[in-house]
C-alpha positions in Angstrom: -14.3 5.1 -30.4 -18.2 5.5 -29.8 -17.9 6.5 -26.6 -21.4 5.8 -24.8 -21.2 3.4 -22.0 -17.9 2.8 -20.2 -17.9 0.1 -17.6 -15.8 -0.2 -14.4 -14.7 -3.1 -12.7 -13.5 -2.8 -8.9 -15.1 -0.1 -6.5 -12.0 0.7 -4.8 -10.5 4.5 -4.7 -8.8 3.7 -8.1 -12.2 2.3 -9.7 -14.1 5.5 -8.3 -12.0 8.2 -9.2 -11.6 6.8 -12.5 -15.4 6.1 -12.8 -15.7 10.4 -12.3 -12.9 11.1 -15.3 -14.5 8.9 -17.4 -17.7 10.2 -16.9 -16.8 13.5 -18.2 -16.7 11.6 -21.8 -19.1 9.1 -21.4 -22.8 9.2 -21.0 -23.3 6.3 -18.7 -20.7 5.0 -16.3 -21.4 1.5 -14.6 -19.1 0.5 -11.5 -19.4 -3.2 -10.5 -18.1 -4.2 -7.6 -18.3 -7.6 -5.4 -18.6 -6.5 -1.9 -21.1 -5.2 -0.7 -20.0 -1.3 -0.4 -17.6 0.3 -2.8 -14.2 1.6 -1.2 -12.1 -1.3 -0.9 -9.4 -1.0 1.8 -9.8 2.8 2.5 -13.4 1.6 4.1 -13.2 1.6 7.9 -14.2 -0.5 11.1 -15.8 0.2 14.4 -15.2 -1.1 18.1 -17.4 -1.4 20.5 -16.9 2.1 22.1 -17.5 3.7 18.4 -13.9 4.8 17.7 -13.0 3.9 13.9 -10.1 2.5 12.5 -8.8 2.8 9.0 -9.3 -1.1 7.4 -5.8 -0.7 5.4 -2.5 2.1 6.7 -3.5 4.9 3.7 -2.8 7.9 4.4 -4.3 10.2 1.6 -1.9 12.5 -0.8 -2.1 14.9 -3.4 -0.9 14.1 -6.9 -0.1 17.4 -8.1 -2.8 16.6 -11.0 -5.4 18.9 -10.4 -7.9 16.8 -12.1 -7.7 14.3 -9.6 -6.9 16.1 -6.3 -9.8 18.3 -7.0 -12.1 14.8 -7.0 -10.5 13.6 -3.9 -10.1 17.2 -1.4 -12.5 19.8 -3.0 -11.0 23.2 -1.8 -14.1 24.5 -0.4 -14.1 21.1 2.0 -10.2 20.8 2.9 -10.5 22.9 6.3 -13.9 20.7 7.3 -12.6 17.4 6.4 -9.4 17.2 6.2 -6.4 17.6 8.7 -3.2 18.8 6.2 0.1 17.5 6.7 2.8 18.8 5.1 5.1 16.2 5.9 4.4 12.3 7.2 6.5 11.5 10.7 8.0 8.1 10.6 10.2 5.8 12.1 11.4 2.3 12.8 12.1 -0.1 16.2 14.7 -2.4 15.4 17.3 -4.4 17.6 15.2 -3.8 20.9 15.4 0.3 20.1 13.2 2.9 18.1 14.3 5.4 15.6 12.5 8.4 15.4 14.0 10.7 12.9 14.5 7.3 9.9 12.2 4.5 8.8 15.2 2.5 7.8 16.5 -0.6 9.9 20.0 0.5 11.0 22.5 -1.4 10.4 24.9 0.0 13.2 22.4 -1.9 15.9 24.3 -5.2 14.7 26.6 -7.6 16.7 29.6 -5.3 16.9 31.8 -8.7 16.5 30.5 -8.4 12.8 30.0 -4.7 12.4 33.5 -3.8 10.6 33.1 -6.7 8.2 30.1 -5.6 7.1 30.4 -2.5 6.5 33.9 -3.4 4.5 31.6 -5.8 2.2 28.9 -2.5 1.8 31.5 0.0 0.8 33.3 -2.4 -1.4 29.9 -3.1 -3.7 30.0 0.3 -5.6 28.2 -0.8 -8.2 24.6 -0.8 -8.9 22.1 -4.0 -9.0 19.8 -4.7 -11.3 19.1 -8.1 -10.4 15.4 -8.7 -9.8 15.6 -11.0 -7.0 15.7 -9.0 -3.7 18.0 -11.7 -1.8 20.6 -11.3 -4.7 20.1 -8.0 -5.1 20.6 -7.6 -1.3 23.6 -9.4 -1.8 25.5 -7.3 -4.3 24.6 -4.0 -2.9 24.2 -4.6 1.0 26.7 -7.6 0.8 26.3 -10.9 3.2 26.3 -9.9 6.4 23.4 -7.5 6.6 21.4 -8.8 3.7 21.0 -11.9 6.3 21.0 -10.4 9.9 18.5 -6.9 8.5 17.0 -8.2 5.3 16.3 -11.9 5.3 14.7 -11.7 8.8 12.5 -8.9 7.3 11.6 -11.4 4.3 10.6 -14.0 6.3 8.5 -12.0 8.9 6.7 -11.1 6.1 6.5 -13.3 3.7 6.7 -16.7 6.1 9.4 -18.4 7.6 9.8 -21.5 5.1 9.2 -18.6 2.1 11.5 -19.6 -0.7 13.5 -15.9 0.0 15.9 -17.0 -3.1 12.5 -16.6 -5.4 11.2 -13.2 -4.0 11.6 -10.6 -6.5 12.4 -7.1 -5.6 7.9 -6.2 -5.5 9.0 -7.9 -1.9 11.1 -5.2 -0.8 8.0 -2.5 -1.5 8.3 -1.1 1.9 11.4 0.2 1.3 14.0 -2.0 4.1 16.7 -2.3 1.0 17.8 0.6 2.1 19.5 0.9 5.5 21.4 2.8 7.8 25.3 1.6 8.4 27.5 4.3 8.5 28.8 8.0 10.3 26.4 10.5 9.6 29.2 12.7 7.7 30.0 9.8 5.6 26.6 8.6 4.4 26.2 11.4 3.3 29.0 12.2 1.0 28.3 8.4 0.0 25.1 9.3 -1.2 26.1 11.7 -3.6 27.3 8.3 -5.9 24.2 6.6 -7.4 25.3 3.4 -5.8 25.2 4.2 -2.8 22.4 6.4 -3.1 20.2 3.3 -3.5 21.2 1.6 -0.8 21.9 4.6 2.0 19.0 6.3 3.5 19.6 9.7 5.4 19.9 9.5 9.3 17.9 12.6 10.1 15.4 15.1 8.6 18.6 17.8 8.5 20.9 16.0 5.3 17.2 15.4 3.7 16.4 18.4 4.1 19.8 19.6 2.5 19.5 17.2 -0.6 16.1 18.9 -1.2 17.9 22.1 -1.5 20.0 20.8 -3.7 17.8 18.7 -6.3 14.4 20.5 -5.4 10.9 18.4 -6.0 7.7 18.8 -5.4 6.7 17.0 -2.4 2.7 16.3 -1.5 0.7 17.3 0.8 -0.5 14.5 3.0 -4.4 14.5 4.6 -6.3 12.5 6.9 -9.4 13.4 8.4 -10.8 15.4 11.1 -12.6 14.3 14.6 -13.2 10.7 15.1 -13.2 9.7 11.4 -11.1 7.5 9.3 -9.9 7.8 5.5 -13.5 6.0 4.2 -14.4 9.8 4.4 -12.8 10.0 1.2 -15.1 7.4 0.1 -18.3 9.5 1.2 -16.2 12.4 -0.8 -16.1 10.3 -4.2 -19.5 8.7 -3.9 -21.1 12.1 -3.3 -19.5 13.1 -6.7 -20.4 9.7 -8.4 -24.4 10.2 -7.2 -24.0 13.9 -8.1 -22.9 12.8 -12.1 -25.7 9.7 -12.3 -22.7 7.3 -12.3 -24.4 4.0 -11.9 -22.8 1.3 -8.9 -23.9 -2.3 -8.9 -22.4 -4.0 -5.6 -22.8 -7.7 -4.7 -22.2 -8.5 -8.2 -19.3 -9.9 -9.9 -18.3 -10.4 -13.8 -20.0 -13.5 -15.4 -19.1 -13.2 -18.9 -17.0 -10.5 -20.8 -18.9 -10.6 -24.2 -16.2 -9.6 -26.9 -17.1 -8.9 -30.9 -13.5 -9.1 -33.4 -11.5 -7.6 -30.4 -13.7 -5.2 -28.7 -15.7 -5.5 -25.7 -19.4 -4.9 -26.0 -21.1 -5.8 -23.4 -20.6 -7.2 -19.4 -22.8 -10.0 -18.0 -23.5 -9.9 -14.6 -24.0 -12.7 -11.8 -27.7 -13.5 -11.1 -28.3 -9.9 -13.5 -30.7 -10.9 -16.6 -29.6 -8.1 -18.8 -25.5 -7.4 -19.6 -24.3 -4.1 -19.0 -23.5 -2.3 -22.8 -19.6 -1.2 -22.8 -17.3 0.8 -25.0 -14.5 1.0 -22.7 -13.9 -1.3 -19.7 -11.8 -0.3 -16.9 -10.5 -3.2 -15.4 -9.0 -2.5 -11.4 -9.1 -6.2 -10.2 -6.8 -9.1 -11.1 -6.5 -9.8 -14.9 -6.7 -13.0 -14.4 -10.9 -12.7 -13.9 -11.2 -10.8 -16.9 -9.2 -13.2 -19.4 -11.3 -16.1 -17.0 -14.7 -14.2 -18.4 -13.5 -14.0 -21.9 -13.0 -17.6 -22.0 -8.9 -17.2 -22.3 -6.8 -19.5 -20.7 -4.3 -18.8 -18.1 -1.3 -20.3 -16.8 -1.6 -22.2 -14.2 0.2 -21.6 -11.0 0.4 -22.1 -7.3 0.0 -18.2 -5.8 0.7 -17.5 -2.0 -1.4 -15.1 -0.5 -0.6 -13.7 3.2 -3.4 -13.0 5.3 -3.2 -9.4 7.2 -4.6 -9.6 10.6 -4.8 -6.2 12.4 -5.7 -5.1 16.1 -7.4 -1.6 16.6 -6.8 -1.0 20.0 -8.0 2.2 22.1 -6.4 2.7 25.3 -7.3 4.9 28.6 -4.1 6.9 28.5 -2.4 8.7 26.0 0.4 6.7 23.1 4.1 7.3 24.6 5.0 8.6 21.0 3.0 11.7 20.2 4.7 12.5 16.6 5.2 9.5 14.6 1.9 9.1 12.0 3.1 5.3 11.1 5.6 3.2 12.1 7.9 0.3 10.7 9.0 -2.5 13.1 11.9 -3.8 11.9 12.0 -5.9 15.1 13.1 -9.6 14.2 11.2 -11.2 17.7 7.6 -9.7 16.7 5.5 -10.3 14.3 4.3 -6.7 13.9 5.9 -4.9 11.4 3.3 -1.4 11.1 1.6 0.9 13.3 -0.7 3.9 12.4 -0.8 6.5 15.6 -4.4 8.2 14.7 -4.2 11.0 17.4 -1.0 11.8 15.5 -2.7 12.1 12.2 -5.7 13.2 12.9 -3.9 16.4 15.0 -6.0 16.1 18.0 -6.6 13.8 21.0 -9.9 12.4 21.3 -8.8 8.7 21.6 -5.8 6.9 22.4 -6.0 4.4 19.5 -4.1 2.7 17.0 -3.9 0.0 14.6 -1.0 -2.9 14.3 -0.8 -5.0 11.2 0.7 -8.7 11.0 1.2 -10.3 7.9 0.7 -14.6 8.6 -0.4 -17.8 6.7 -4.4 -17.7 7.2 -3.8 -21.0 9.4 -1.6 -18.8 12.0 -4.3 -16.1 12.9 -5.3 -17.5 16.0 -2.4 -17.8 17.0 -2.4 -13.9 17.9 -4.2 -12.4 20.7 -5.2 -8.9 22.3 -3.3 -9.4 25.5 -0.4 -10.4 23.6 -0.2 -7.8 21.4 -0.8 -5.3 24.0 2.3 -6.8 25.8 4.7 -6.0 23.1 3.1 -2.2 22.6 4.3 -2.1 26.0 7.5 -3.5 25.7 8.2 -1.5 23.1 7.4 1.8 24.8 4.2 2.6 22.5 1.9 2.1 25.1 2.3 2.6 28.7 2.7 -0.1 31.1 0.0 1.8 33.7 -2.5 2.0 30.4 -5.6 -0.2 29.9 -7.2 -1.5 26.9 -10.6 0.5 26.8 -11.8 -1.4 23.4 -10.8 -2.8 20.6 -11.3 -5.0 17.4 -9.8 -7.8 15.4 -9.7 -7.8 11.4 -9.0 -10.7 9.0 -8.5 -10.0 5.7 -7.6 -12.9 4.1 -5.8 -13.6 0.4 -4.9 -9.6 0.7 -1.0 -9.6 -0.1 0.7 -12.2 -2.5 3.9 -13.9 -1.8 6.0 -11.8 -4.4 7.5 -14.9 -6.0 9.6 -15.2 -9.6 6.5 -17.4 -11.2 3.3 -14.9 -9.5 5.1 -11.5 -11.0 5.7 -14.0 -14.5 2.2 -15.3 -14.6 1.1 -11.7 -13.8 2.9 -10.2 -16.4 1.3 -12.7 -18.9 -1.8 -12.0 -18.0 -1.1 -8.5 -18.2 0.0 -8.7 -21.2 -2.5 -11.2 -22.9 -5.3 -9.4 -21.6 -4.2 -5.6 -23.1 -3.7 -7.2 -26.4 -6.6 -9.6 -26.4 -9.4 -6.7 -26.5 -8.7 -3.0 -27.9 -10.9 -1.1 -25.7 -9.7 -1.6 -22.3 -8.1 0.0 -19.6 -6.1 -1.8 -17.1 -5.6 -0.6 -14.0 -1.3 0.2 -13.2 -1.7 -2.0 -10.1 -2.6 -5.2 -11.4 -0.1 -4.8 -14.3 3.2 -4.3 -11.9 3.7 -0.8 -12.8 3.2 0.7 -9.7 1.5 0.0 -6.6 1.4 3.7 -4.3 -2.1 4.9 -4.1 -1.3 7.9 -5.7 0.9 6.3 -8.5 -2.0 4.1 -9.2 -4.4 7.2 -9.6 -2.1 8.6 -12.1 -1.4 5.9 -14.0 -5.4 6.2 -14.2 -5.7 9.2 -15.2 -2.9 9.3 -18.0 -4.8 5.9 -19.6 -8.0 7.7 -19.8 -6.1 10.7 -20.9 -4.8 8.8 -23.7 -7.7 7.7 -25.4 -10.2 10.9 -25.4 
């Protein structure tokens, strides 16, 4: 492969960092992105007292691919930049209650009329699923009764409550509430050692984790968020500072006109209102196949997707968060609409402000239907927030079409599109994302990596 220009399509973490490996191959590197500023969701927002929120819940790791962690934490910049955190604090508020030590919803929490029962169906489904639809999958491996008083509540908070839940295929369950808590401590655990159960059982406390790891050792990252009254786009200012540094060319309020393709090879990229196309020996695609068979003239299936429309409040109170150790939390909680929260002067291991962010997944239609006070309210309710605090500042963000209703037909007509665009042109690179192979930051980055790995 001549390899001269590359091209790279989405300026989002994934799009820079693989902009950088590439460029140690290619003589000119071209990143094309629509917004206005590269750095996608791991750019930040401001209130009106200058505190700064994260725009999406990342929380940086390591890959254990030096390649890549030495683009994203430079040594000689960790103990300036970057808090380290060897392990991420989580937990869960579900059934009126929180659980610190376990992000799963517990299943013990339950009407105790139907408690017995359903733990009878749990520990009588000793096989495991394989079915791709969460609800049936649910079904054979949680059994009826908590698959609909933990997991369908879950699905619809989420996904809408008129959601086809019968549709959703297991992408839906990618926070990780398939697996619960149900049963003694003592017999979880010896549950767990059966690959059934395993799947469906989390561990009650950091202790019998803890032990398993002794057991079956792994490497575990190393988690980093940054210092001072930053947020993660400081790992943006990181990557561009490389991308300048190499001559690595970005292009922003621009989009892909025209994919311009010769036998089955991409040559060149036209750009809106840009007179001249961009010359390309490999395109990295990191946006929605769909655009790129759209600007080689390919036809697609058509189909109906659902898109969810995150709303999130930053909120900075006068007094300090009621839980000082948790860096996110899941809320489980059937009666709220929130279902994260990111606890910055928890992550960033110092108190300078008393903020955090909570995220609500809702039809774009709904978002008005949320308000400060309101939310405030529940923080309160909760126990996040103290009842004596006030609400110094804060912001609302809308980010609409960000999260797709995981149905049976979207992950099929993503597939396809997949699929049809990897074979359609030879030189491309499709980003892991966008072709349902994984969807963790740091997956994602790998996955890069080992495509461009692949064809020097």
């Amino acid at each position: 492969m001549n390899q001269e220009s590359a091209v790279v399509v989405g300026g989002g973490i994934c799009g820079l960092v693989a902009a950088l490996l590439l460029k140690k191959n290619y003589k000119e590197v071209t990143i094309i992105e629509q917004s206005t500023e590269v750095g996608g969701l791991f750019r930040s927002v401001s209130d009106s007292e200058g505190v700064r929120y994260d725009m999406g819940s990342h929380i940086p790791n390591s890959t254990g691919i030096d390649d890549i962690d030495s683009l994203l934490f430079p040594k000689n910049e960790i103990e300036k930049n970057w808090n380290v955190i060897p392990e991420l604090k989580s937990g869960n508020y579900f059934f009126g209650s929180w659980d610190l030590e376990s992000p799963f919803p517990d299943g013990r929490k339950i009407d105790p009329a139907h408690y017995a029962t359903a733990c009878g169906e749990l520990v009588g489904l000793a096989d495991l699923s394989s079915n791709p639809l969460i609800y049936y999958y649910c079904l054979e491996t949680l059994g009826p009764i908590f698959t609909h008083t933990i997991i369908l509540p879950i699905l619809q908070k989420l996904y809408g409550q008129n959601v086809d839940y019968k549709s959703l295929t297991m992408d839906a369950g990618l926070f990780g509430f398939t697996r619960i808590l149900a049963l003694p401590r003592d017999v979880a655990a010896k549950l767990k050692e059966l690959p059934a159960f395993d799947a469906k059982l989390g561990y009650q406390n950091k202790t019998d984790f803890l032990l398993r790891m002794q057991r079956e050792p792994r490497i575990s990252p190393t988690y980093f968020y940054p210092n001072g009254n930053k947020s993660v786009e400081c790992l943006i200012s990181i990557l561009k500072d490389q991308i300048h540094e190499q001559g690595i060319v970005i292009r922003t309020s621009t989009s892909v006109d025209k994919i311009n393709v010769e036998g089955t090879e991409v040559k060149s990229i036209a750009l809106n209102e840009v007179a001249e196309a961009v010359k390309c020996d490999l395109l990295f695609w990191s946006a929605p196949p769909f655009l790129a068979l759209k600007a080689m003239d390919i036809p697609t299936p058509a189909s109906k997707v659902v898109l969810r429309t995150a709303v999130i409040f930053h909120l900075n109170f006068d007094l300090a968060l009621l839980d000082t150790q948790s860096h996110y939390l899941w809320v489980w909680e059937h009666s709220t609409s929130i279902f994260r929260l990111t606890l910055y002067p928890n992550l960033h291991g110092s108190v300078k402000y008393n903020n955090l962010s909570v995220e609500i997944l809702c039809a774009p239609n709904e978002v008005d239907q949320f308000i400060v006070e309101d939310i405030v309210k529940e923080l309160q309710d909760m126990g996040i927030v103290s009842e004596q605090a006030a609400l110094i500042s804060h912001v609302k963000q809308i980010e609409h079409n960000t999260f797709p209703v995981p149905t049976t037909a979207f992950s099929q007509n993503s597939k396809y599109n997949y699929d049809k665009l990897c074979e359609s042109v030879d030189n491309i690179i499709v980003s892991g994302r966008y072709g349902g192979k994984c969807w963790r930051q740091a997956d994602v980055l790998v996955d890069a990596y080992n495509s461009i790995k692949a064809i020097e």
